[in-house]
Steps between C-alpha positions, in 0.01 A plus 500: 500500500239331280457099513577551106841729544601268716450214335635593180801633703527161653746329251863594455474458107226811524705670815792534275318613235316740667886604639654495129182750365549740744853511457460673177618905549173573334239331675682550833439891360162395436464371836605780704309713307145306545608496849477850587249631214183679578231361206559644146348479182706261279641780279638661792615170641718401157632878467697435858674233335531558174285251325266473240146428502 
């Protein structure tokens, strides 16, 4: 983990942030997705989930 990641993870104001963003149904979509994607162009990228450019 980067000296930066870590230290921005450091807190527990900016833990439970980080805790309350991700526990959003989207983003945790979001997540998963970035997770396992091979690179895409962006329009290909917002067509899996259904989002505008």
């Amino acid at each position: 983990m980067s000296k930066l990641l870590g230290a921005i993870l450091n807190t527990k104001n900016q833990k439970r942030e980080v805790y309350v963003a991700i526990a959003d149904p989207k983003r945790r979509e979001l997540i998963c997705f970035l997770a396992g994607a091979e690179a895409l162009p962006l329009q290909e990228f917002s067509a899996q989930l259904q989002m505008g450019l």
